[in-house]
C-alpha positions in Angstrom: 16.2 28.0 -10.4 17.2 28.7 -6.7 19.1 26.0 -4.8 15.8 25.2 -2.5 13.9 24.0 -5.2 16.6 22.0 -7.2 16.8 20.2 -4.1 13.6 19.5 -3.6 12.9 18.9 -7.6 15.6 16.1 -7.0 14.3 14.4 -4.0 11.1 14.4 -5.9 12.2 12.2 -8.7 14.1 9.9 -6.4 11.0 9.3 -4.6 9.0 8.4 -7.8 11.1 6.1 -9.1 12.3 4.6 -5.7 10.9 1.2 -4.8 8.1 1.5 -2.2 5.9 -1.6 -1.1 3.2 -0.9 1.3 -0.2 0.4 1.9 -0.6 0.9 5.9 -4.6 2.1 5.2 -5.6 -1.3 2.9 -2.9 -3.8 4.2 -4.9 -6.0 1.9 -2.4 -4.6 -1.2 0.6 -5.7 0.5 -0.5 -9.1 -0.1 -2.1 -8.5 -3.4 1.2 -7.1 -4.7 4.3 -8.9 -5.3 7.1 -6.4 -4.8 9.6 -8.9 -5.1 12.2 -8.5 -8.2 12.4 -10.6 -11.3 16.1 -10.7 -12.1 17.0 -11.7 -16.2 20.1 -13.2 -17.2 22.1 -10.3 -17.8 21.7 -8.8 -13.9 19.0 -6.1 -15.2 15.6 -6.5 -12.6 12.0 -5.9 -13.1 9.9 -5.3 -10.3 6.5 -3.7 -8.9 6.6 -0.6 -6.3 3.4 0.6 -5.0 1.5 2.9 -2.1 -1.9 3.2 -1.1 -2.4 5.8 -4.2 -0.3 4.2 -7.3 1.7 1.1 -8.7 4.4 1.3 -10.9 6.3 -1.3 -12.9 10.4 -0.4 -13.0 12.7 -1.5 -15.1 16.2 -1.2 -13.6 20.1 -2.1 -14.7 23.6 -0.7 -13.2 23.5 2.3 -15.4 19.5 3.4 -14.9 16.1 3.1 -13.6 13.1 3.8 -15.7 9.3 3.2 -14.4 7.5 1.1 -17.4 4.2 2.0 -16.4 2.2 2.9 -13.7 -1.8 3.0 -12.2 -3.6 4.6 -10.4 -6.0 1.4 -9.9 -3.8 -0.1 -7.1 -6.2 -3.2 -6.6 -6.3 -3.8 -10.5 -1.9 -4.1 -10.3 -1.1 -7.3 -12.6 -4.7 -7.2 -13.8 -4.9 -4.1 -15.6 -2.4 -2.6 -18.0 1.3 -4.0 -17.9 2.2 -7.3 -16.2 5.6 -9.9 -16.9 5.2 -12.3 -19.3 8.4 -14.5 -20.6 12.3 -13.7 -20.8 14.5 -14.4 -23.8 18.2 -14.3 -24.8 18.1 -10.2 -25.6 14.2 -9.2 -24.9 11.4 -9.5 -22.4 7.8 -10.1 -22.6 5.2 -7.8 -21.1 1.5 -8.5 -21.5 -1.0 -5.6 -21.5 -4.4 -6.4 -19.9 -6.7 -3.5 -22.0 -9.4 -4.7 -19.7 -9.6 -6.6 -16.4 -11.2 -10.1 -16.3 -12.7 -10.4 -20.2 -13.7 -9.4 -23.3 -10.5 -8.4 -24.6 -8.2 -10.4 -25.6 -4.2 -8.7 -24.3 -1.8 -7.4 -26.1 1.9 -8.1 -26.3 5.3 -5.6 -25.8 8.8 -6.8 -26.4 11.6 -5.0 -24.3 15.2 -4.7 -24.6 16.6 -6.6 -21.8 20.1 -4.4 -21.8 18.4 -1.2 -22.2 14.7 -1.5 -21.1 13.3 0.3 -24.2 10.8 -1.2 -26.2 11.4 -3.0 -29.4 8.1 -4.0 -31.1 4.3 -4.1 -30.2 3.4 -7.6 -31.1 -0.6 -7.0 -30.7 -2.9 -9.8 -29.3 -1.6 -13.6 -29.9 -2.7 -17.3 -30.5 0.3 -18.8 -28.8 3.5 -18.3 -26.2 5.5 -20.7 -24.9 6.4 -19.8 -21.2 9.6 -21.8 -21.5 12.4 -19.2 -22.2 14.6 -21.6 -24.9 11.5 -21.6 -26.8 10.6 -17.9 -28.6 8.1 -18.8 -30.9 5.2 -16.8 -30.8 2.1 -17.0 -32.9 -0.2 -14.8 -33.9 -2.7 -13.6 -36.3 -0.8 -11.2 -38.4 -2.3 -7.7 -38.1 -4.2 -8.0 -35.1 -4.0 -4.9 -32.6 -5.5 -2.8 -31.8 -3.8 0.1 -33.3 -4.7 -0.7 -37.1 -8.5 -1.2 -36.8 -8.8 -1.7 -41.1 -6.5 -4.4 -41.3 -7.5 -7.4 -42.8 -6.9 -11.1 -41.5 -5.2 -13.0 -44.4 -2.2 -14.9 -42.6 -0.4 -16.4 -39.6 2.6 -14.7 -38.4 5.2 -17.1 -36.9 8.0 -14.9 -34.6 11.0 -16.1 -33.6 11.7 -13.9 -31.0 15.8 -14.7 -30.8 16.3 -14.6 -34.1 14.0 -12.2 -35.5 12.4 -13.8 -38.3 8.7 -14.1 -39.2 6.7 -16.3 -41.3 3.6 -16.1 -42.9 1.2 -19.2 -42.9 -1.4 -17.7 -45.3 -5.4 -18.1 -44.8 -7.5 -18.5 -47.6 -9.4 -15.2 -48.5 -11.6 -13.3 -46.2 -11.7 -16.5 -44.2 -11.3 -14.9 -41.0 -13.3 -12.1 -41.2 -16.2 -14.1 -43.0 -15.6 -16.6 -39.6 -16.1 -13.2 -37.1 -19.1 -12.3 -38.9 -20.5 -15.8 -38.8 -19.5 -16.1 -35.1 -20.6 -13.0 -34.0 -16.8 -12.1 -32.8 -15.1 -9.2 -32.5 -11.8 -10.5 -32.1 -9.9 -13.1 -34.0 -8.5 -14.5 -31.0 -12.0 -16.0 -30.0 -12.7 -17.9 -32.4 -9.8 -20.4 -31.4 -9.6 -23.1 -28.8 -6.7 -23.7 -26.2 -3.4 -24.0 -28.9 -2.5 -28.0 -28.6 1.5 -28.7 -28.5 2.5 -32.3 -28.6 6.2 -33.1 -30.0 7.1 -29.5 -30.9 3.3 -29.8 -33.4 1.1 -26.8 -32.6 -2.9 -27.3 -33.6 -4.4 -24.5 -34.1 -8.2 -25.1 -34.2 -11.1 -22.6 -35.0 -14.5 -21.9 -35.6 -15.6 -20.8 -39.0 -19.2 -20.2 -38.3 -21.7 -21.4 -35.4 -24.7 -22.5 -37.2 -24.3 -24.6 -38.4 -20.9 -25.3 -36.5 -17.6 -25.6 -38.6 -14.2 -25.4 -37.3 -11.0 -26.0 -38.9 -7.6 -26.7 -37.9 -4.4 -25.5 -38.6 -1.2 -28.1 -37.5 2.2 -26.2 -37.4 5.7 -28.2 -37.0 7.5 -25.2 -34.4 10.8 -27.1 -35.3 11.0 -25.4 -38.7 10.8 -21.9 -37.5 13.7 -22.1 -34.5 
């Protein structure tokens, strides 16, 4: 490789991964996009860069910079693909948008805070506290949309901070039997808002429309911390 084009090779990837925040030919962007940094406990930042022809999400600590994901949708930034979520003691919380506006429910990614890998792909969820001394998260186990075959049989309780999960188990076919009766595609819409009052989650959803049945599920969070 001659000298000329190492050069160039290198000013290349500093570009890319450099933070840029401006769109001069739709000036609408700049207010669109929030450029400024979200800064975790442990010093590492997390922050949107973006021109009039792509938007990228970087994840950056002393040691490194790495771009989490980028679009080129500029308009659809924070509505589209990767956005921040919630921060806990070693992990962050990144919420993928598969589409804009409806119809499917998001999807969850935990990231290493001191590294900015990802841990886990948590799939869609019932419930996240946005408080960041509280990491339960709940969810329908198996629901993603990777393993299309799975079948709904439990609750999956995740404590983020400690690691452990807990099953709340479903009776059989319950779920699936409710999506069918629904006509749902997704889990996720058969249940209301989640109600928390004194650290008690209720859980309530709809086993079948006509005629309407719903059940509810009532989960003491204080257990699982």
């Amino acid at each position: 490789m001659n000298r000329l084009l190492f050069i160039l090779l290198v000013c290349c990837s500093s570009l890319v991964k450099a933070q840029s925040c401006g769109c001069d030919a739709n000036v609408s962007l700049n207010e669109l996009i929030n450029c400024s940094p979200i800064v975790f406990d442990n010093g590492a930042k997390l922050y949107w860069s973006f021109t009039c022809d792509s938007s990228w999400l970087t994840y950056e600590n002393v040691k490194k910079r790495d771009i989490l994901f980028s679009m080129e949708f500029v308009p659809y930034t924070g509505r589209l693909g990767f956005s921040y979520a919630n921060e806990y003691k070693r992990y962050f919380l990144i919420r993928n948008d598969v589409i804009s506006g409806c119809c499917s429910p998001p999807e969850y990614y935990l990231f290493d805070k001191e590294t900015g890998k990802q841990k886990a792909n948590l799939g869609r969820v019932l419930y996240i506290d946005t408080n960041k001394n509280e990491p339960i998260i709940v969810k329908i186990t198996n629901s993603n949309y990777t393993d299309k075959t799975a079948k709904y049989t439990s609750i999956t309780i995740h404590n983020i901070d400690t690691e452990k999960k807990y099953l709340i188990p479903l009776s059989a076919n319950e779920i699936d039997n409710a999506l069918n009766n629904a006509g749902e595609m997704y889990p996720e819409y058969l249940f209301e808002e989640p109600q928390l009052s004194n650290q008690e989650l209720k859980l309530r959803y709809i086993i079948s429309r006509q005629p309407l049945k719903k059940k509810t599920i009532t989960i003491n969070l204080n257990k699982y911390r």
